[in-house]
N, C-alpha and C positions, 0 to 999 in steps of 0.2 A: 596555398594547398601544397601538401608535399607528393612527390612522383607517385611512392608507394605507400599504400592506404594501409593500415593493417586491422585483417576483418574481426568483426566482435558481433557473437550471438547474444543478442540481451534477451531475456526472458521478465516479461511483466505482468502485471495482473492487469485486466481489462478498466479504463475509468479515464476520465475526466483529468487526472493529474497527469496523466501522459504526455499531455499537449505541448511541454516544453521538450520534448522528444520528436512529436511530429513535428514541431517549428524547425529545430536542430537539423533535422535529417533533408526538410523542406528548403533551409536557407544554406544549405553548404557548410552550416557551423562543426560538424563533427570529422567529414572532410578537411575543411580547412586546418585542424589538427589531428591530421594523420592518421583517423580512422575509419572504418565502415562500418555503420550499426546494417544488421538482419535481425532485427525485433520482432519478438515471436509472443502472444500472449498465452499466459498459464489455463490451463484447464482446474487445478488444484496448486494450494501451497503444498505439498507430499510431491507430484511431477514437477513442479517448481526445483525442490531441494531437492529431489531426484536426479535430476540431472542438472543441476549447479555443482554437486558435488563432485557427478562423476565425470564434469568437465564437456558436456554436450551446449554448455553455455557456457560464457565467461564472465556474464555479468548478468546481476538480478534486481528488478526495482519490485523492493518483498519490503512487507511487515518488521518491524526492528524485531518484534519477537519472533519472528521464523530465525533470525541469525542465532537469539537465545538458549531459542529451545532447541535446536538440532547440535548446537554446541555444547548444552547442557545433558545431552544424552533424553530429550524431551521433547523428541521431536513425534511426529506420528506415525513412522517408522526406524529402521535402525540399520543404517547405510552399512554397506557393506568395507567402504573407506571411511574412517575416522574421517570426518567434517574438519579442515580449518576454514571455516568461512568466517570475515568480518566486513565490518562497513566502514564505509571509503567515502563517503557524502550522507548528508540528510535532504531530504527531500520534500516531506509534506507533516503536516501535526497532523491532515483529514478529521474531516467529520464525518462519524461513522452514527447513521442512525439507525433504530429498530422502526423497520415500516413491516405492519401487520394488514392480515385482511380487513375488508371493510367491515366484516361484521365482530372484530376484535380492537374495538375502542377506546381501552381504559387497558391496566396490566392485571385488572381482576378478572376481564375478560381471556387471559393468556392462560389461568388454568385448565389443565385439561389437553392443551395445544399441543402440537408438532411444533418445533423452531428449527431450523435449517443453519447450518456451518460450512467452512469450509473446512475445518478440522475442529476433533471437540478437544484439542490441547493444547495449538498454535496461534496464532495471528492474533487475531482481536475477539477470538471465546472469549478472552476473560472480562473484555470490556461486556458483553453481554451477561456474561455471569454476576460482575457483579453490576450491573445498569437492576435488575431481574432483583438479584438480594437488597438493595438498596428500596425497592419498589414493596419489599416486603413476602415476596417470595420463596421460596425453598426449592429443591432442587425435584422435592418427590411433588411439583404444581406442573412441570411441563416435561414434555422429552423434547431432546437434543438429536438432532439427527447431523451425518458428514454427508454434504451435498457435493461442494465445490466450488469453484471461485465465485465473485458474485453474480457475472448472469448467468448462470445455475443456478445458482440463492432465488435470484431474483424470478427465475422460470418456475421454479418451485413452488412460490407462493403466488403467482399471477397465474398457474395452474390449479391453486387449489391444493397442491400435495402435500404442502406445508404452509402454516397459517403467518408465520413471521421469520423477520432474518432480517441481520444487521450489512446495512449496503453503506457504498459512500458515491458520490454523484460520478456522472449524473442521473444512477439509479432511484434516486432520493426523491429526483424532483419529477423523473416519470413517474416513479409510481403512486406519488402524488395526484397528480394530472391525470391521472385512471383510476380516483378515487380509493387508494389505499391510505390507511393510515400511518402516520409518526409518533410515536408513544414516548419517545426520549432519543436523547444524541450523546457522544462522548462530550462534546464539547460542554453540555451542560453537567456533565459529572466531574471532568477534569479542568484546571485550567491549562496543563501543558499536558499534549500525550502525543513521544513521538514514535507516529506511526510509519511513514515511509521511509526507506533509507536504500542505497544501494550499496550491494552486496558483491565479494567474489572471494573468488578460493587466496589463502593468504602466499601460497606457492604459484597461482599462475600468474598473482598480482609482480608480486617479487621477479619474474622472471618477463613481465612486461610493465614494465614500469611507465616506460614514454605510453602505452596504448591506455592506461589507465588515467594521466593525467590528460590524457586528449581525450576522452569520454570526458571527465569532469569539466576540463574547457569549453569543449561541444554541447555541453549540457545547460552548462551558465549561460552560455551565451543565446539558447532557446529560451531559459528562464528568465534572462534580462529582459524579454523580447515579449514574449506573452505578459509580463509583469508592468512591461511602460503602458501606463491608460491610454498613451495615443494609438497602440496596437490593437485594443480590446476587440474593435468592429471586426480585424481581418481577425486575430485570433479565435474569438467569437466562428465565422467562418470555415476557418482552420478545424474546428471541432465538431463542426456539423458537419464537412467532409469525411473526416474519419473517424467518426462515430455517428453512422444513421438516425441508430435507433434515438438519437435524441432529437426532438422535434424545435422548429422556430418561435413555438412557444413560451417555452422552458428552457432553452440556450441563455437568455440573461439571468435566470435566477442560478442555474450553474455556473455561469464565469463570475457570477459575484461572488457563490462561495468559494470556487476555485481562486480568486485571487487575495482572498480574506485568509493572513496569515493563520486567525486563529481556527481555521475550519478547513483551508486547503494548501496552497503552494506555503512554502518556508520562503523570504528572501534569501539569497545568496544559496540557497540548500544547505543552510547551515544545521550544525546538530541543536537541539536546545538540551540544556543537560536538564533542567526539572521533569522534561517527557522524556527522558531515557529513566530517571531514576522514578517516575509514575508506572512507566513497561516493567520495570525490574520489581518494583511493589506489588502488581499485581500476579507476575508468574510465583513471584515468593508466596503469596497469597493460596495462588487456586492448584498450582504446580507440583510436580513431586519432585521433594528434595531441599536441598538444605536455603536459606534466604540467602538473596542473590542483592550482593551491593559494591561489586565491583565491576563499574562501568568499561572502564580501560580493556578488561577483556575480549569485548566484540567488538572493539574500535582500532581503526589506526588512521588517523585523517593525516597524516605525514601528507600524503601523494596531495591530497584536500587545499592543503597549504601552501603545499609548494606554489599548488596553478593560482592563488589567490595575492603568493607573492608574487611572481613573475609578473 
């Protein structure tokens, strides 16, 4: 551990994939290289890149397409500083599924309905969008509404205010377990889609370089950690502490997805490029503006490398 820590505001969305964070922050691992995480979760991806941008956080574990679309001038509003945000690690593919109310069954039953977002231009709309076209759908069969992160999505519809919305665990398997239904998942549409990644401004990175690679240190070494199966029981554990709302029920059908590359953690947080260029298909797709197939742009895994060399 070094004398002096140097502190980092990370800002996250609420979920299941965190856990290599809690473990991190739990085990000394972000410490041990020369950091302190104050993790804060989002209320919205918009408060999210709201203040990522304007430097109230230093670091964000966001959607690959929130780096896209707020870079691309496509974000869900229009910052008052030009955005250099890019990503610096990958994190998760997640399995993002559409759980409806109990009495919306089938996706014939979705017409007519409310469907609940966290934005209707960012993060993972498009996976809903097209899950929804795919099913046969059209645009003028349901409304779209901007709720906010997922539990708000998820309060939404287990209130009744809206009838569905795309969660990932361990909302998935609650709302399961309280008789909601699963009508489709990403992972059955895609076979690569990468959805988590972290993120920070390209000028605070640059000018703290040793703090970025001790986050991606501190981080691998949570995700080592959660990822050995001789861990799973405390880990397991680990997750029912800092996330309640998930019951002893449903804690193994989460750590199984959570630790199944193709639905939750990435080994290593590596990027996968076929889900970065399935994210880039679909903003090109539903997005406004020109078709996006320059991946290098949102990326700079330099710092990524360096900690994997050393």
């Amino acid at each position: 551990m070094t004398d002096t820590l140097t502190p980092i505001d990370l800002i996250c969305f609420a979920g299941a994939p965190n856990l290599p964070i809690f473990a991190a922050i739990e085990h000394g691992d972000f410490a041990d290289h020369g950091v302190a995480i104050n993790m804060t979760t989002t209320p919205s991806s918009a408060y999210q890149a709201e203040n990522l941008i304007n430097g109230t956080f230093q670091v964000a574990g966001t959607a690959f397409d929130n780096v896209v679309a707020y870079q691309e001038g496509q974000g869900a509003f229009t910052p008052e500083t030009p955005p250099d945000l890019f990503a610096f690690m990958g994190a998760t593919q997640v399995q993002l599924a559409l759980i409806t109310a109990p009495d919306v069954k089938s996706f014939a039953d979705v017409k007519g309905k409310t469907l609940a977002l966290d934005a209707l231009s960012t993060g993972f709309a498009f996976i809903l969008y097209e899950m929804l076209e795919r099913a046969g759908l059209t645009p003028d069969d349901y409304e779209m509404v901007a709720v906010g992160a997922t539990p708000k999505r998820w309060d939404s519809v287990r209130e009744g205010e809206t009838s569905g919305t795309l969660v990932l665990e361990p909302f998935t398997s609650i709302a399961q377990s309280q008789g909601f239904n699963v009508l489709g998942t990403s992972t059955e549409l895609f076979d690569e889609y990468q959805g988590g990644i972290f993120a920070a401004s390209r000028a605070w990175a640059a000018a703290n370089a040793d703090a970025v690679k001790g986050y991606i240190a501190g981080y691998l070494a949570g995700l080592d950690w959660v990822m050995d199966p001789a861990n799973r029981e405390a880990a397991a554990a680990r997750l029912l502490e800092k996330m309640p709302a998930i019951k002893p029920g449903v804690v193994d059908k989460v750590m199984g997805n959570l630790l199944d590359p193709k639905s939750g953690l990435t080994p290593k947080a590596a990027v996968l490029s076929e889900g970065v260029k399935t994210v880039l298909d679909l903003r090109s797709k539903y997005g406004a503006g020109a078709p996006l197939t320059d991946a290098d742009r949102y990326f700079d895994l330099s710092y990524y490398n360096q900690v994997l060399g050393a």
